[in-house]
C-alpha positions as CSV (number, residue, x, y, z in Angstrom):
1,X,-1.2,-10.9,-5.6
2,X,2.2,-9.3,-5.7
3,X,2.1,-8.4,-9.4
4,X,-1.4,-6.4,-8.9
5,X,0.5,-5.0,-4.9
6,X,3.4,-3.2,-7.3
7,X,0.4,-1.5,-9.2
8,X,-0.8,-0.2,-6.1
9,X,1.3,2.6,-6.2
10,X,0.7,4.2,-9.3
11,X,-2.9,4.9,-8.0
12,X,-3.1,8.4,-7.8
13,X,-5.9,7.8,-5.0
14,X,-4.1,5.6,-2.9
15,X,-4.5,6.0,1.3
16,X,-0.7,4.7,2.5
17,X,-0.2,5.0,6.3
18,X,2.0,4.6,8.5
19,X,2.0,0.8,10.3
20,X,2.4,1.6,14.2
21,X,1.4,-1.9,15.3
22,X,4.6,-3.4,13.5
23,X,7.2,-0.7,13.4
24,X,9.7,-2.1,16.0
25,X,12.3,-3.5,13.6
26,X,11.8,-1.5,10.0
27,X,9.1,1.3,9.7
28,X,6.4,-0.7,7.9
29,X,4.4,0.9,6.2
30,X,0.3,0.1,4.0
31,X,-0.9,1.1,0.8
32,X,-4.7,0.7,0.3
33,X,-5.3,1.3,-3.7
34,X,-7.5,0.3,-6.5
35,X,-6.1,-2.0,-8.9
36,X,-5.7,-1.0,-12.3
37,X,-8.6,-2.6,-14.8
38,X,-10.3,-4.3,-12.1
39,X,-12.6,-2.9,-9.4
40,X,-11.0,-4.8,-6.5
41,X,-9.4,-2.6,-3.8
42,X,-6.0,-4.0,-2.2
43,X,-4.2,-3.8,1.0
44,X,-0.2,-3.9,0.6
45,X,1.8,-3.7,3.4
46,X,5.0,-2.5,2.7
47,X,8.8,-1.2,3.6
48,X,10.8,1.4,1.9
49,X,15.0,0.6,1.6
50,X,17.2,3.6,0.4
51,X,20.6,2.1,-1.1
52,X,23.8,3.8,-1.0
53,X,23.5,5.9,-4.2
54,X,20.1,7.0,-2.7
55,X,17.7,4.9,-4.8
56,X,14.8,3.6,-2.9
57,X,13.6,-0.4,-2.9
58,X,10.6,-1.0,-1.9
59,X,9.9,-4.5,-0.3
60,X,6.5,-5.9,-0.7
61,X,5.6,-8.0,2.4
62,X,2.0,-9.0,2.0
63,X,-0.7,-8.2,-0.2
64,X,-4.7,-9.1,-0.4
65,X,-7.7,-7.5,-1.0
66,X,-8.8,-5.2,1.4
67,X,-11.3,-5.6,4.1
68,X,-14.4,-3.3,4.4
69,X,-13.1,-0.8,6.7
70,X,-10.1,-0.6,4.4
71,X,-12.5,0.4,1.4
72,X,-14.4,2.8,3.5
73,X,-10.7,4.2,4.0
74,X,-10.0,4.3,0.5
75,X,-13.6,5.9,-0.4
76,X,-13.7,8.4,1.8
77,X,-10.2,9.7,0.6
78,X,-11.7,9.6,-2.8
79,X,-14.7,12.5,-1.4
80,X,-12.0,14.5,-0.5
């Protein structure tokens, strides 16, 4: 799952929101993308680290394949 999660953000069409429900400790944050060569749509949840020379890390935390109000998400942003 994690190899197809860090592919999730090269799609242009990706939906990535903000994660309210877990933000106390680091702002977490979800990806819901297509993955590339398949038609499966993924849900990534995610946090984004900035080291000291200002180059950003981003820290997978979970990944699977998303449920079906994710892919409405992801299809209506496609409509747009």
């Amino acid at each position: 799952h994690f190899d197809a999660a860090a592919l999730a953000f090269f799609d242009p069409n990706s939906v990535d929101l903000r994660d309210s429900a877990h933000d106390d400790n680091e702002p977490r944050r979800n990806i819901i993308a297509m993955t590339p060569g398949k038609v499966n749509i993924i849900f990534v949840v995610y946090v984004e680290h900035f080291t000291q020379d200002d180059k950003e890390l981003i820290r997978i935390i979970s990944a699977r394949k998303a449920d079906k109000r994710e892919v409405k998400i992801y299809e209506r942003n496609l409509s747009r």
